[in-house]
C-alpha positions in Angstrom: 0.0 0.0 0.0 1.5 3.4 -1.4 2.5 5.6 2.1 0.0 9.1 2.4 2.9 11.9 2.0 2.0 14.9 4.4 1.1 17.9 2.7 3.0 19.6 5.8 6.0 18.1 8.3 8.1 20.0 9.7 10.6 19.1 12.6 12.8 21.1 14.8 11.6 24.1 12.6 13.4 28.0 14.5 13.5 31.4 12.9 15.4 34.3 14.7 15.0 37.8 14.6 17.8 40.6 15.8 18.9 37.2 18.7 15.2 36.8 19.7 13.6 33.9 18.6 10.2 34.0 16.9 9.8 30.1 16.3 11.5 27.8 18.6 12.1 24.2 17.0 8.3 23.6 15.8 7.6 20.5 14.7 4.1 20.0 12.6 2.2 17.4 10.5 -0.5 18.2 8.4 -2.3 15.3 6.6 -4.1 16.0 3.4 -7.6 17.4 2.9 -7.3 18.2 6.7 -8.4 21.9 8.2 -5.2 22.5 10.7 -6.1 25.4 13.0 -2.7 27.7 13.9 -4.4 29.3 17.4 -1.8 32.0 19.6 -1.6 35.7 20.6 0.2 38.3 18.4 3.4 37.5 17.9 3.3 33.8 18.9 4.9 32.9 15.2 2.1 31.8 13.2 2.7 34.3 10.6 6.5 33.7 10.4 5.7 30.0 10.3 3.9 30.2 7.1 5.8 32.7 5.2 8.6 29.9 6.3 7.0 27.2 5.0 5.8 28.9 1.5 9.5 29.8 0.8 9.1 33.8 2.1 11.8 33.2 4.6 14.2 31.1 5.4 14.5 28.9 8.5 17.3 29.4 11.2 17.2 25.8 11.9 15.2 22.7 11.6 14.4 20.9 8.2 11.1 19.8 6.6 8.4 19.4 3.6 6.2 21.1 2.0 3.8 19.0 -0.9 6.5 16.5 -0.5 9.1 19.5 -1.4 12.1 20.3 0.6 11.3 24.0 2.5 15.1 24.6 2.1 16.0 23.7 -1.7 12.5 23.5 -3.4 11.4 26.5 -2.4 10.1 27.4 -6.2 8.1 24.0 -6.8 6.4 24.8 -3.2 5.1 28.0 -4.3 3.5 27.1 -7.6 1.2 25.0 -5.7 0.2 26.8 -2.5 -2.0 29.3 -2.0 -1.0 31.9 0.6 -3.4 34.8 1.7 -1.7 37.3 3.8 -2.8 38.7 7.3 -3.6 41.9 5.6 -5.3 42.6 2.5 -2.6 42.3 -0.2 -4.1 43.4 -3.3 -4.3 46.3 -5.2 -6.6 48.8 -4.0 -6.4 51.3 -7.1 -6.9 48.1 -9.5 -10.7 46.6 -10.2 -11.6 43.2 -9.0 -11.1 41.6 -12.4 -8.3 43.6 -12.6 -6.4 41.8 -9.8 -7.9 38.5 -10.5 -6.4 39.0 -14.2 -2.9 40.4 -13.0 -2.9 37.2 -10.4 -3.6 35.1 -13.0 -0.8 36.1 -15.4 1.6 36.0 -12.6 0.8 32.2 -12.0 0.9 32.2 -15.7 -3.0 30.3 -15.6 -3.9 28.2 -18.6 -6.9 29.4 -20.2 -7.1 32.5 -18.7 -9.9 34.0 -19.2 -12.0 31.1 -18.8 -10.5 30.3 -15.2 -11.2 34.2 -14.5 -14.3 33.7 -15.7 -15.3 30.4 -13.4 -13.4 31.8 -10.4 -15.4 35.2 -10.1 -19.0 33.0 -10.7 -17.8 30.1 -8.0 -16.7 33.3 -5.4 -19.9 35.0 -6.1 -17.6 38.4 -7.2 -20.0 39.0 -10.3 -21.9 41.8 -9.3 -18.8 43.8 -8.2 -16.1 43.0 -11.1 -15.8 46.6 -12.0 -15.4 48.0 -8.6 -12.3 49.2 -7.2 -10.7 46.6 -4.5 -10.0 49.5 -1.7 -14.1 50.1 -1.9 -14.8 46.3 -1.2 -16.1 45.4 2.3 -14.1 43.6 4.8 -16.0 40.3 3.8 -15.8 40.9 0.1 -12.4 41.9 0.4 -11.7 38.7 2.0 -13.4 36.9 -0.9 -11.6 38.5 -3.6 -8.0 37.7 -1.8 -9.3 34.0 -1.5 -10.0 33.8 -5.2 -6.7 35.6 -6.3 -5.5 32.7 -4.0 -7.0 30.1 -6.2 -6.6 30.7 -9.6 -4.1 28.4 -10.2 -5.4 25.8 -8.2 -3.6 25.1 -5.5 -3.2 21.8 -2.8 -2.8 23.6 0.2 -4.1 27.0 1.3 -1.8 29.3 3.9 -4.5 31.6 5.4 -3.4 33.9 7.7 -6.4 35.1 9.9 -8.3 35.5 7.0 -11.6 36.5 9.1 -10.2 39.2 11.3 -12.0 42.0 11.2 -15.2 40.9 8.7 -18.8 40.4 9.9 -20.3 37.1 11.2 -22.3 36.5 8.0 -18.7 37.2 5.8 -17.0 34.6 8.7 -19.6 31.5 8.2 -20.0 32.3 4.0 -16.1 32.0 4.4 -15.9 28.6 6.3 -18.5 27.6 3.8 -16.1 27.9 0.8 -13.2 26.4 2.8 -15.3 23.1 4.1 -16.6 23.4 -0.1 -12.7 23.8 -1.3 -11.4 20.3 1.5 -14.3 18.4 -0.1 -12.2 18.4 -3.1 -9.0 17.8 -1.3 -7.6 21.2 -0.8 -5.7 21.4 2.5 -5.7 24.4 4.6 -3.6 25.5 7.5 -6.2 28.4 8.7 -4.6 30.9 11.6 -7.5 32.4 13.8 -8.0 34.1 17.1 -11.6 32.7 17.4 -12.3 29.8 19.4 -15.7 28.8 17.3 -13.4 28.5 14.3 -11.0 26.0 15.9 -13.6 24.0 16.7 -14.0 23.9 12.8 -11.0 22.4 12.1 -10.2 18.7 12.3 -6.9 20.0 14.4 -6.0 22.6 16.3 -2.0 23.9 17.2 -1.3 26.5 19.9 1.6 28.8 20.0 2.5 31.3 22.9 6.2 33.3 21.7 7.3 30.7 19.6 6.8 27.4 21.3 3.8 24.7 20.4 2.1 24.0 23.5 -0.2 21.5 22.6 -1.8 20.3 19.4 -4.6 17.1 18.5 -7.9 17.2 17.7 -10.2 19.4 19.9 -11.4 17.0 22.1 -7.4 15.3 22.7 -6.5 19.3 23.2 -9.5 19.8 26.1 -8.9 16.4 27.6 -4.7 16.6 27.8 -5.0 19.6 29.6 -7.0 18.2 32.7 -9.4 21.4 33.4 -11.9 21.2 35.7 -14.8 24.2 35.4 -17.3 26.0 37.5 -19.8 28.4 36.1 -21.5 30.7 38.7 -24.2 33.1 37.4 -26.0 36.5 38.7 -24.8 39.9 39.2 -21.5 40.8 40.8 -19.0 38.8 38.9 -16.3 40.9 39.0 -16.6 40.8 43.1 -16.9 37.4 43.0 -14.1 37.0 40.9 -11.8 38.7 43.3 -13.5 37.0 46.4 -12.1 34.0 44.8 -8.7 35.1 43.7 -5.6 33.1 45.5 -7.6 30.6 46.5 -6.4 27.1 46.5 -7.3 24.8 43.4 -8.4 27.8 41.4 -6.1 28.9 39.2 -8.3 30.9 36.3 -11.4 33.3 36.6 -12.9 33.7 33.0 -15.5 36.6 32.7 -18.3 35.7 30.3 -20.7 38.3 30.9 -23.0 37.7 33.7 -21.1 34.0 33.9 -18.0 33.4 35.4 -15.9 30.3 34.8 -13.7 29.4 37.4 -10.9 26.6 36.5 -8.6 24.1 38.1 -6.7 21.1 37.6 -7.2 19.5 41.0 -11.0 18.9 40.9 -11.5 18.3 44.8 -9.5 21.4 46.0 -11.4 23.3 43.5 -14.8 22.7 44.3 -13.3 22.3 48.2 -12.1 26.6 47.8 -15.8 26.8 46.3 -18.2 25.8 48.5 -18.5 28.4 50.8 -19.8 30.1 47.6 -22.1 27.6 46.8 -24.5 28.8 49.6 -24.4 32.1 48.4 -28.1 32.9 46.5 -27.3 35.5 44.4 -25.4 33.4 42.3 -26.0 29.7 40.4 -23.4 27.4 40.1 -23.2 24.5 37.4 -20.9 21.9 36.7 -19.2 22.7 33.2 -17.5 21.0 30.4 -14.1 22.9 29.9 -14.1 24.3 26.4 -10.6 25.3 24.1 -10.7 28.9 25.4 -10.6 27.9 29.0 -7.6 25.6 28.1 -5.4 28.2 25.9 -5.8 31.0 28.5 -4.6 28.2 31.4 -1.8 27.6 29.2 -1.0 31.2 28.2 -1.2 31.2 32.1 0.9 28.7 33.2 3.7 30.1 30.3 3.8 33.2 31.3 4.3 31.9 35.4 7.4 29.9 33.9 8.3 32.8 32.4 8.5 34.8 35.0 9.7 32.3 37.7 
């Protein structure tokens, strides 16, 4: 049986910046047609990551592929068959949307060019706005346009770098919509995000804080590895609660979600053992929770920066 080559794997992967380094000896494995989610705060490495892996800098260290192509030495035959959409919008503002769709398309040097334009601008819905400057576009359209530029010459693996910051809810889903459409066909994607309902999208998830992968797997593997145990009180006067409970043993986080506050531990007995002197309290509910990814990448942003600083 022919072995399934990874679209991504990476080992021991570092990148260094004036002696501070940005990616610290990432190792990664992306399977084919999978959605990999690339979670972490600014400046955790995500975008240096990919601009390493589709051959716009080099790594310090490490070694790895890319579509089966060596990062270091086929850095040439990786591009021609990614597509990379950049953190910011990338295209040109003062140029129409067929415009950049058509000077995208000569750059790849497309086959058939005007047919392709032609089927990517009716697949992407961009019809009604082909004449319109790019720098009038929405944030959601804009987003759309950059993901068609980013497919014109279809490619096997998409690079997105939070490709849904800043656009609307309805722009957010219509996008997922084209990328669960585009993995149906076998595209892979590698999708950065800050949102914690769009990991929960992919089929795995990868956190970074400053460089370093803290955890990666599935979801589910990520929520059960890190061992959280969750209280949710409810009622008015969180943010006194909150500080009622701070110190305490067995709590270690205080989440505010509104009128909710999650309270987290690893140690389940000294946790709800520091909590039941609150229990009695009436003006607030308490309920047994299911920890959730947010809960477990601010406990380890947490726990890093305590490292850190100890």
């Amino acid at each position: 049986m022919r072995e399934v080559v990874p679209v991504i794997e990476v080992e021991g992967l570092s990148k260094v910046f004036s002696g501070k380094t940005v990616v610290n000896q990432l190792s990664l494995r992306v399977e084919k047609g999978e959605i990999y989610g690339f979670l972490g705060p600014n400046g955790s490495g995500k975008t240096t990551f990919m601009r390493m892996l589709c051959g716009l800098l080099q790594p310090d260290a490490g070694s790895g592929t890319c579509l089966g192509h060596d990062l270091l030495s086929e850095v040439e035959q990786i591009r021609s068959r990614i597509g990379y959409m950049a953190q910011h919008f990338s295209l040109y503002d003062d140029l129409s949307v067929r415009e950049n769709l058509d000077f995208m398309a000569r750059i790849y040097a497309v086959p058939k060019r005007r047919q392709v334009l032609a089927e990517t601008i009716e697949r992407m819905g961009l019809g009604p706005f082909v004449g319109q400057l790019a720098g009038t576009l929405s944030g959601g359209w804009k987003q759309r346009l950059a993901l068609a530029a980013c497919l014109l010459h279809e490619p096997e693996l998409l690079l997105l770098d939070e490709p849904t910051a800043g656009v609307d809810p309805m722009a957010r889903r219509d996008f997922w919509e084209q990328i669960y459409s585009l993995t149906a066909q076998g595209i892979s994607a590698l999708i950065s995000t800050h949102y914690m309902d769009e990991a929960e999208r992919c089929n795995r998830v990868a956190y970074l804080a400053y460089g370093n992968l803290l955890t990666s797997g599935t979801a589910e593997e990520v929520i059960s590895a890190a061992g959280l145990s969750v209280w949710s009180a409810t009622g008015l006067g969180i943010q006194e609660l909150a500080s009622h409970l701070k110190g305490l043993p067995g709590i270690e986080l205080t989440i505010p979600f509104g009128n909710n506050l999650h309270v987290c531990g690893t140690d389940p007995e000294q946790l709800e053992q520091s909590l039941r002197p609150f229990f009695a309290a009436s003006r607030y509910r308490w309920e047994k929770q299911e920890s959730g990814l947010e809960e477990v990448f601010i406990s380890l942003m947490s726990r890093r920066l305590e490292n850190d600083d100890g």
